[in-house]
PARO-503104 format. One record per residue: y, z, x of N, C-alpha, C in turn. Coordinates in steps of 0.02 Angstrom, whole numbers, plus 50000, padded with zeros to 5 digits. Layout:
// residues N
YZXYZXYZX/...
***
This chain:
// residues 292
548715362455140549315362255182549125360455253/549735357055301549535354255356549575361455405/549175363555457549265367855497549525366755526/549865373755581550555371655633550235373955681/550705377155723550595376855804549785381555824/549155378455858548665383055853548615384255945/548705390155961548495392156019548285399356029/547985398256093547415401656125547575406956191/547455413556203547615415556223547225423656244/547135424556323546655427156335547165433856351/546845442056294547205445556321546775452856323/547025455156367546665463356397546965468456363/546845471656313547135475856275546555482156271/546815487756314546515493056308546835496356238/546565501056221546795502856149546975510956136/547105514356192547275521956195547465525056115/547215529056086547275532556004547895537556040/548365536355996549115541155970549025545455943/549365549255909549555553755882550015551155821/549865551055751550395547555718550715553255663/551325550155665551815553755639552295551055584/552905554555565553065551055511553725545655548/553975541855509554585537355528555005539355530/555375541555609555915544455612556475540655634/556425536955627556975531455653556805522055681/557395520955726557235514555741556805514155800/556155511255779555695511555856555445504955851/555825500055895555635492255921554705491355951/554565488355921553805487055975553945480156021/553835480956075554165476256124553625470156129/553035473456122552325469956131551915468156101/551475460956076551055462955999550325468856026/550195467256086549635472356069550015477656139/549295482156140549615489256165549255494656137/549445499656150549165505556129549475504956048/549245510056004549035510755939549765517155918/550155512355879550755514855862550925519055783/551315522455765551415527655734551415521755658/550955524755591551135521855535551545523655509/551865518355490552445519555441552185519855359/552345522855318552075522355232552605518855217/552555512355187552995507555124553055509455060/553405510455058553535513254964553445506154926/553715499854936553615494954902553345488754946/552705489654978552285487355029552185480055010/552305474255053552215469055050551585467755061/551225472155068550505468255062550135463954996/549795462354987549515458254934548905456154945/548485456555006547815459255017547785461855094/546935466455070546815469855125545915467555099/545485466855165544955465155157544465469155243/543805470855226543265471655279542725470955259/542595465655300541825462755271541345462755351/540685464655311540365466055380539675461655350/539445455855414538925450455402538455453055426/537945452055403537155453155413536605447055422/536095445555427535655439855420535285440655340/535195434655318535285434355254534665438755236/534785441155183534245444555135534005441255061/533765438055068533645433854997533425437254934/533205444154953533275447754881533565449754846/534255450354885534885450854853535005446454787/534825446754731535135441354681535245445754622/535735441054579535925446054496535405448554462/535065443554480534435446954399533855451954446/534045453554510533515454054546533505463654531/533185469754528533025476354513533025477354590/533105474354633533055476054693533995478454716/534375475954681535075481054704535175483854654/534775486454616534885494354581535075500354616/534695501554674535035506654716535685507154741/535905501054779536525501054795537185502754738/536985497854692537485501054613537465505454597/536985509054601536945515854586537265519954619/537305520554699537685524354743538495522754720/538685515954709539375515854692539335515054633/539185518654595539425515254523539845521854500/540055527854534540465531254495541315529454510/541175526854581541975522654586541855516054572/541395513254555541505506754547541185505254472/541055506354428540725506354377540585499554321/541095492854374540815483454324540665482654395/539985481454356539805475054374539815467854382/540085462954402540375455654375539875450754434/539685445554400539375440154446539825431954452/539775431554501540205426954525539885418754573/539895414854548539805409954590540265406454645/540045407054695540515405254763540505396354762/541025395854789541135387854811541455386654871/541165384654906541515382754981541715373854984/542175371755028542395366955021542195364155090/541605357955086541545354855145541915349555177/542115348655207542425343755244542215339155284/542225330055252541915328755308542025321155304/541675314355304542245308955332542335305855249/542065309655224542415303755145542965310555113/542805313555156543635320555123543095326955120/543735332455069543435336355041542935339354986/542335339654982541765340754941541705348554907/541655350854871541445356754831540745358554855/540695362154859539875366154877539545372154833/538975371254807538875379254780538585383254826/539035388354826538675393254904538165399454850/538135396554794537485403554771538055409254732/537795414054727538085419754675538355425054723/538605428454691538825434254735539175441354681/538975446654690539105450254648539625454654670/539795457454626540665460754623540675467854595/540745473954644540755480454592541465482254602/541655482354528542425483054533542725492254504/543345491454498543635497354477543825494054405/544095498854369544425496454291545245492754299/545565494254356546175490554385545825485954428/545945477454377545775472754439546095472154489/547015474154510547085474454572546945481654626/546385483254609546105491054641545495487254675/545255494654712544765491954761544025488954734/543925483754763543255479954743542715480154792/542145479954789541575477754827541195473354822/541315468954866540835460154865540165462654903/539585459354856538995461854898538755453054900/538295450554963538115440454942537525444054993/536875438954993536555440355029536555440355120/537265438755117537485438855225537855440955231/538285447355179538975450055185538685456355145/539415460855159539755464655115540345467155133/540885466655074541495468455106541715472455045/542485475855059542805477855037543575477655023/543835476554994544715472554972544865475754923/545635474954913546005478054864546685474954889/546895471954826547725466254818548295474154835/548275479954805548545486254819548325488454861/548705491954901548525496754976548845503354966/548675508954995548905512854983549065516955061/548285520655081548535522555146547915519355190/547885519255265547195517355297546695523655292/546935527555267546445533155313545875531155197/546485529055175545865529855110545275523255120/545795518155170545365512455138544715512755210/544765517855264544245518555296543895522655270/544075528555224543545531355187543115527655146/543345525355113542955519055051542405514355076/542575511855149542225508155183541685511055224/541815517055232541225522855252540715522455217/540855524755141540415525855098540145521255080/540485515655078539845506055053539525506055111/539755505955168539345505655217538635509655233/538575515755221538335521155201537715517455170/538095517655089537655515055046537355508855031/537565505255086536975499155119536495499655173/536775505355204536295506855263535915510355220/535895516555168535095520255145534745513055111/535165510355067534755503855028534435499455060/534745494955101534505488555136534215490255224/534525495955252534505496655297534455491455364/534945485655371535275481655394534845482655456/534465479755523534565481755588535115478655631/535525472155614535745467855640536225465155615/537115468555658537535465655591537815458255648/537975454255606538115448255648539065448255644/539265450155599539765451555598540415455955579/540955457755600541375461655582541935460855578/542365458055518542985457855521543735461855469/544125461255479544805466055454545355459355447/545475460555373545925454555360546525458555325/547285456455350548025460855312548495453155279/548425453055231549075447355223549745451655174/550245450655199550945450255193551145444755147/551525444655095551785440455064552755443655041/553135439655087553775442555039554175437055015/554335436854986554925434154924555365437654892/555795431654855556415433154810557015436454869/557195440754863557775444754880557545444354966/557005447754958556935449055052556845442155084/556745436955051556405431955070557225426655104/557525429655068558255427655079558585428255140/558175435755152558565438155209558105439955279/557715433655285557135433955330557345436355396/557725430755415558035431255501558215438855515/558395442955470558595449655484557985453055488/557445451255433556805453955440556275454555494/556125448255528555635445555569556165445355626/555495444255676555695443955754555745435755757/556295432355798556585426655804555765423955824/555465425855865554805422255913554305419755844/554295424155770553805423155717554095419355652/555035421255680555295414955608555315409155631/555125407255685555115398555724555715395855688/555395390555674555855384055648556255384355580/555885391355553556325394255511557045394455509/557115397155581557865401355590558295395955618/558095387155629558405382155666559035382155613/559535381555647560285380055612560195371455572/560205371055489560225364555465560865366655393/561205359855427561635358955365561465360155303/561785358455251561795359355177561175353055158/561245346855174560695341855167560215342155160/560115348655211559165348455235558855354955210/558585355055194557945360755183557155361455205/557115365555236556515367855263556115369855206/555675364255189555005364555138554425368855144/554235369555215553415371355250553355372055293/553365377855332552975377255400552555384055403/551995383255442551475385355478551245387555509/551265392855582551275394955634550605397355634/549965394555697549225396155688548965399055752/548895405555762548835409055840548115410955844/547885410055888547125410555927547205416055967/547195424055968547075428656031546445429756046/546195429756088545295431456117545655438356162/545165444156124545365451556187544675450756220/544915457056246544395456156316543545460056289/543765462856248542975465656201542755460656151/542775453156169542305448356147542705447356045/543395449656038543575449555991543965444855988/544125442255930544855438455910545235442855853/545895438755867546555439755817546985432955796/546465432055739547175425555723547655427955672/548195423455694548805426855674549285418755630/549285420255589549515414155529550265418655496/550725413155509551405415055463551665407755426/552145410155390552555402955377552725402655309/553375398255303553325397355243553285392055193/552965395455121552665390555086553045388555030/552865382354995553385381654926553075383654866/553215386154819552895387554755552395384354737/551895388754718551155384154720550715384354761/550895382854822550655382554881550175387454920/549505385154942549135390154985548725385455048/548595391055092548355386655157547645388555163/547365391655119546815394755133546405396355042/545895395655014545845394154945545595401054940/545445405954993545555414954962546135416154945/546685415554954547275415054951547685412554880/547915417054832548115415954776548755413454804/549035407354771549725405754801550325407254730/550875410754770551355413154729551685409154691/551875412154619552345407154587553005405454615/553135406354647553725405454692553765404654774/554525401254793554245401154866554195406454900/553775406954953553565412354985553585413555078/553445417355100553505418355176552785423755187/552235421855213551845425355227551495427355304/551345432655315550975435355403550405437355388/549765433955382549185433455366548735434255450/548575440055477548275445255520547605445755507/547045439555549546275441555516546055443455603/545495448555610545395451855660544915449755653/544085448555711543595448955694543235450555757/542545449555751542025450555796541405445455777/541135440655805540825438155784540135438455841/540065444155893539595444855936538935448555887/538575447155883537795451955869537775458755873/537565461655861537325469255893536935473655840/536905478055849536375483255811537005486155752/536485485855695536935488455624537135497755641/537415497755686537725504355708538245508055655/538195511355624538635513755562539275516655598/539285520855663539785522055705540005521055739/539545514655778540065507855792540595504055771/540005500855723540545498255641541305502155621/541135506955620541615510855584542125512655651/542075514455731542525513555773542785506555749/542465500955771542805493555783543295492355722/543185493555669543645493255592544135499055615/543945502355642544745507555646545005503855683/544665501855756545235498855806545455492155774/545225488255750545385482955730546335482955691/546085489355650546815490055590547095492655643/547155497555701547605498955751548085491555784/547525487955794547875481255836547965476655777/548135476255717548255472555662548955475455640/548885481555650549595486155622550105484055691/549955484755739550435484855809550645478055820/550445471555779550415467655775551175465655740/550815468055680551195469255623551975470855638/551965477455677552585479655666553085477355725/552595473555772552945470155814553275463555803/552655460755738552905454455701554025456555670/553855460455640554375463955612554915467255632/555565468755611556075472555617556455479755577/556645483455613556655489355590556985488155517/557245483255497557825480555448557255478755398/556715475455410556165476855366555815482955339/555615485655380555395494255362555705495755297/556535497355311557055499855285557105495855224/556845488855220557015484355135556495488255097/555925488455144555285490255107555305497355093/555655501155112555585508855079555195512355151/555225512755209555055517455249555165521655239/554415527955221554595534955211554815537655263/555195540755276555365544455356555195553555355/
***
């Protein structure tokens, strides 16, 4: 798919921790970032993934057949108990088009529900995802413990990277009733008044934030037609769709700090959520089942 509008934007976002509570009503977020606002629980949550993957410098002993990540499986194998191996493919780009690449293997410790939480281990990563979400405070626990159990195994000195990925997908019924859903500034060209003739096929919206702690927030919405994906992690829906795809990252150096790490992934989902609910309208909450 063709990308849409991409800009850049330098912002100072101190991040003061709340107090969170349950949903008691209508509370507008005026601002996307800001201090760290109250969660709401979705009873029928539009999410459709949640991902944290934290980069390292490569370790080449990492491989399937290799007795050298026996330890690590071992630490997770009572929540995670398959094993699955997987070959990666990245898509290069370059003047005769797009090329296929083999990026090598990468292994997978899963749960017995493939849409439940997984752990990708490759020799310059490890992350953690799950297509179901439930609450943050489980999916920072979960990420504790892989983390954990890569620091006794591999003992990392140097993580190169850290990022927090949320995508949103709604359709059918809500998808109908967007303009009520979303804030006018995120349905763009969506919400332009067109006769009966015309129909709005595709669009794109591609945001660049740089904060002031050496981080980014890109921020991807839009909608797609059946089939359709802008990104090949990205399973595209059998139907048309409207998605707010929220990837946070850090791509500065620093020391494999386990309580570093684990601050920056909290703050990250703080300014991903405030994001979120600023993307949004209280009229959304309310489709989705806000517990109050």
């Amino acid at each position: 798919m063709t990308r849409g509008l991409w800009t850049l934007l330098e912002i100072d976002s101190p991040l003061p921790k709340l107090p969170r509570g349950k949903y008691t009503g209508r509370v507008t977020i005026e601002t996307p970032f800001g201090p760290s606002v109250e969660e709401v629980p979705l009873r029928n949550s539009p999410l459709v993934g949640v991902i944290a993957q934290v980069r390292f410098p490569a370790v080449m002993s990492i491989q399937p057949d290799s007795s050298f990540v026996a330890p690590f499986q071992e630490a997770l194998r009572k929540d995670y108990p398959i094993l699955r191996q997987e070959r990666q493919l990245q898509v290069l780009i370059g003047p005769s088009g797009a090329s296929p690449h083999d990026a090598g293997v990468i292994l997978r410790f899963e749960q017995q529900d493939p849409d439940a939480w997984q752990v990708t281990l490759a020799p310059t990563f490890v992350s953690l995802s799950a297509k179901r979400y439930t609450r943050r405070s489980d999916f920072l626990s979960r990420l504790t413990v892989v983390l954990h159990a890569l620091d006794s195994w591999l003992d990392p000195k140097v993580c190169d990277r850290v990022g927090v990925r949320y995508i949103d997908r709604l359709t059918g019924e809500q998808l109908a009733q967007l303009p009520k859903l979303v804030r006018p500034e995120v349905l763009g060209i969506k919400g332009a008044p067109t006769d009966g003739a015309v129909e709005v096929v595709h669009t794109l919206a591609d945001a660049l934030f740089r904060l002031d702690d050496a981080s980014e927030l890109r921020s991807r919405w839009g909608l797609l037609p059946t089939g359709a994906t802008y990104d090949p992690g990205i399973e595209p829906a059998g139907e048309q769709s409207w998605v707010l795809d929220l990837d946070h990252y850090t791509a500065q150096p620093g020391d494999f700090d386990l309580a570093a790490i684990s601050e920056r992934v909290s703050t990250f989902c703080d300014r991903i959520y405030r994001f979120f609910r600023w993307s949004v309208t209280d009229d959304f909450l309310e489709a989705y089942g806000a517990e109050r």
